[in-house]
N, C-alpha and C positions, 0 to 999 in steps of 0.2 A: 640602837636596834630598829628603833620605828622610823627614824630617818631610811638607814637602808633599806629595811622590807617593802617602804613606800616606793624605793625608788628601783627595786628589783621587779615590785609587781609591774610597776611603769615601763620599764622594759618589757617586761612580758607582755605586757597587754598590747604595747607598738607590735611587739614581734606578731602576734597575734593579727593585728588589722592587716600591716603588710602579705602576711601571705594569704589573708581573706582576700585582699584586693587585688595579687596579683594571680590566684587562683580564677577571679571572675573573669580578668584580664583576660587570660589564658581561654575561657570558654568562649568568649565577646570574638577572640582570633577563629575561633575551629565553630560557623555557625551549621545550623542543619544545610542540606542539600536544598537546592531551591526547588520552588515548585511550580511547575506552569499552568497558565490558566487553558481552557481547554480549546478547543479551534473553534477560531470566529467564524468564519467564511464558508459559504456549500462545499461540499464535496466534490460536486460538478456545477460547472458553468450554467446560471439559471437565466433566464428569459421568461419573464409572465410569468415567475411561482413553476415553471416545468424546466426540468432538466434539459439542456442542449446535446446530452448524449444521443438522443432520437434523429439528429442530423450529422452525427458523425457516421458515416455510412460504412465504416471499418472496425468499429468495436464489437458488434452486433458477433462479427463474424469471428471478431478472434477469441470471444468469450465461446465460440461453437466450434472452432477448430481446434483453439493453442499456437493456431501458426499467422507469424507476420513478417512480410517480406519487406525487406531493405535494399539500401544501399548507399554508398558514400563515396563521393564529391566533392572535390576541390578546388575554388577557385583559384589559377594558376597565379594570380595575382598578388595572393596573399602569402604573409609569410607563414614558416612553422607548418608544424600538420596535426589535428586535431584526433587523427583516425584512432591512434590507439585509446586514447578517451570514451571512443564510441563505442570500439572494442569492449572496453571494462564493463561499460555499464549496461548492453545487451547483458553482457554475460551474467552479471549484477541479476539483473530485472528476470532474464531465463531462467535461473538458477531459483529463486525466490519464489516462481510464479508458474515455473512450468511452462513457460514459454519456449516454443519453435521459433527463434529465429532467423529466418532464410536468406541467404545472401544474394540476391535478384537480378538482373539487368532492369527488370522491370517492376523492381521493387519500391517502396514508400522512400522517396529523395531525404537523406541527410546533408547538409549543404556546409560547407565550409565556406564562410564570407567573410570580408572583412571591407575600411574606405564608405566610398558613397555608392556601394552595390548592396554593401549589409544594410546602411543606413535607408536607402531607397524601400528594405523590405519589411526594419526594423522600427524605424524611425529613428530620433537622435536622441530618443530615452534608453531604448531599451536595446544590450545585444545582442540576443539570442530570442527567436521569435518563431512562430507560425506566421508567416505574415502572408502568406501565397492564396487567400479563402480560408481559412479555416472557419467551421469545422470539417469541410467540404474537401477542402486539400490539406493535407497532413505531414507537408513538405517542410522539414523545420533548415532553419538557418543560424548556425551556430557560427559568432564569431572568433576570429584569428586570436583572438586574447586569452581562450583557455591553453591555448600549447604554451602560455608562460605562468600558468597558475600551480599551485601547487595538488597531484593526482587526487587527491579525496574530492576538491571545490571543483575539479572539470569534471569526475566522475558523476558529480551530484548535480549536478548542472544539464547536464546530459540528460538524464533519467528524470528532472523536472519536465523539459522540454518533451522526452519520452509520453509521459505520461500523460501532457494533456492530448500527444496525439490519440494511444492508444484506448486513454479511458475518459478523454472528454474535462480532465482536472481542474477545479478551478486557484487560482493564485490562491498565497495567503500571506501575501503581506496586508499593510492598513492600508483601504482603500478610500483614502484620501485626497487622491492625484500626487502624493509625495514620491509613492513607493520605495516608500519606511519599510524594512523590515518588522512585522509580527512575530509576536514568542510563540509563533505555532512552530512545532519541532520536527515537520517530515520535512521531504526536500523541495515539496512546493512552495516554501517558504523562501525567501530571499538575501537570509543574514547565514550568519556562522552557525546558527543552532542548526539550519538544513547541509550542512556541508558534511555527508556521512553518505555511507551505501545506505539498503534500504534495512532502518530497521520495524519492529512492532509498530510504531504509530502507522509507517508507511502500510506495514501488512492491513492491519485495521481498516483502513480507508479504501484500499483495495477492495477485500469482504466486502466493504459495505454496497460498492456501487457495480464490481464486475463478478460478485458471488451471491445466491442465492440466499434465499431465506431457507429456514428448518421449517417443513410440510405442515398446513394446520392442521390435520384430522390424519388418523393412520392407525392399521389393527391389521388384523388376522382374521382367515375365515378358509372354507374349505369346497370344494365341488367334483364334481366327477373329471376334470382335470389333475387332481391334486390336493394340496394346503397350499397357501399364497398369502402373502402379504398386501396389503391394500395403503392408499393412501390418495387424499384429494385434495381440493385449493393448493397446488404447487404453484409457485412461485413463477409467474413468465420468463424470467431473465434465465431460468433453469433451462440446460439444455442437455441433460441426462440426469437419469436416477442412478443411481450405485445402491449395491444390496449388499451388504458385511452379515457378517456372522462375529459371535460371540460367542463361543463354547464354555465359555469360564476361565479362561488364558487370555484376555485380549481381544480383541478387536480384529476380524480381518479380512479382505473383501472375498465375496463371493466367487467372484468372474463374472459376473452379471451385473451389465450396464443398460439399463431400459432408456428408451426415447420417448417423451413427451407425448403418451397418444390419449389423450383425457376423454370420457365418453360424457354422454349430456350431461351427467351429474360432475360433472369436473373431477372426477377419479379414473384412479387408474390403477392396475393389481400384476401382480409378479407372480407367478410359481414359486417357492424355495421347497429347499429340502430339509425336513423337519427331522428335530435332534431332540432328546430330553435333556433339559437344562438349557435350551438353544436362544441367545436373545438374536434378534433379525433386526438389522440397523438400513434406514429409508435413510441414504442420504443425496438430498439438493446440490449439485452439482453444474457448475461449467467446467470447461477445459482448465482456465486459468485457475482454477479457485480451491481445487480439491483438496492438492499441498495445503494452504496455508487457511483455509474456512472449515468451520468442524459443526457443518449443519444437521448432524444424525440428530432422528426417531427413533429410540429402540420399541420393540413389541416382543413380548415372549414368543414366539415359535414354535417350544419343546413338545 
């Protein structure tokens, strides 16, 4: 009897480790989600510790409008056709951003190259470039090799290029002269992590450099005009106020969009029409930025 029970527990106990060990097994296969470390490189293109947005002389404007003129060109030399690519990812980047994209004769050149035309503008690193002045010229040159890539990697590819025209972008791969891919995860990035439309990281980085900041001082007050909302230090990059309303339901705009007109003290005041219960939201706005940047002050109003 103490022969077998020795050699039952013995069993049992093997049976016992095997499926401790293949249960660890089994977790060691399914590990967590990775995590990435956060973006190395500016947001925009630096010179001397300052931004190079301030010489892109096209940003300025489409953070004040929404609208940016195009158009697209082919070199007849080259094989394939790149055009519906460009298609997607306007429509990507409009879609996202609120962007007017207009279809121009006399619009910002998108250029289909390919050979020692592309190479002349690109060099023999890189195939897709601003190579024409930038940030001065905004003419990008996309080569003949994404009409054999697969739609997401030329989609996203496009909208890299995009983007440093229209907001000045800077790379983000490792800037080591290798041009290694970075585990930065927008589409300014170089590897497979960027081959996507644009998602939240991309929105983020957008905010940050073609969207304002949230007002620093802002209230309520009243004069033989009316009740008005006030608010001062706005943001320069801001190129309208928007005034919402809050009843107790949400959120929702006024109709009223004020223009930037600051008096000596760096403020500047609205009218509204006062409610009880009423919150009145000061929001920092550009054209591009409103969709996707959520810069509201609230102040009671009621």
């Amino acid at each position: 009897m103490t022969v077998r029970f020795a050699i039952l527990w013995w069993l049992a106990l093997t049976l016992f480790v095997i499926i401790v060990f293949a249960a660890s097994r089994g977790e060691a296969a399914d590990p967590p989600p990775a995590s990435f470390p956060p973006q190395q490189n500016d947001d925009q293109f630096q010179y001397g510790g300052a931004s190079l947005d301030r010489y892109n002389p096209f940003s300025g404007p489409l953070r004040a409008s929404g609208e940016w003129r195009w158009r697209f060109e082919r070199n007849p030399a080259c094989a394939g056709n790149v055009e519906q690519y460009v298609r997607l990812a306007l429509a990507d980047l409009g879609n996202t951003y609120a962007i007017n994209f207009i279809e121009a004769s006399d619009g910002h050149l998108i250029y289909q190259n390919c050979g020692p035309s592309l190479a002349a503008r690109c060099g023999a690193t890189n195939i897709n470039c601003l190579g024409r002045g930038y940030p001065y010229d905004v003419t990008i040159d996309l080569s003949s090799d994404l009409a054999t890539y697969f739609e997401v990697s030329s989609v996203a590819v496009v909208e890299h290029e995009m983007l440093h025209a229209m907001a000045t972008f800077d790379e983000q791969y490792v800037k080591d002269g290798s041009f290694r891919a970075s585990s930065d995860v927008t589409v300014m990035n170089t590897g497979p992590l960027s081959r996507h439309y644009q998602q939240q990281a991309d929105r983020d980085r957008w905010n940050r450099t073609m969207g304002p900041r949230t007002v620093r001082i802002s209230g309520t007050g009243a004069n033989g005009g009316g009740p008005y909302v006030f608010w001062c230090q706005l943001d320069p990059i801001a190129t309208r106020v928007a005034i919402l309303y809050d009843d107790g339901q949400g959120p929702y705009w006024s109709g009223v969009h004020a223009a930037p007109r600051p008096d000596g003290n760096n403020c500047q005041g609205q009218f509204v029409e006062r409610r009880a219960g009423r919150l009145c939201g000061i929001k920092a706005e550009t054209a591009v930025s409103w969709r996707t940047s959520d810069t509201t002050a609230w102040v009671a109003c009621g």
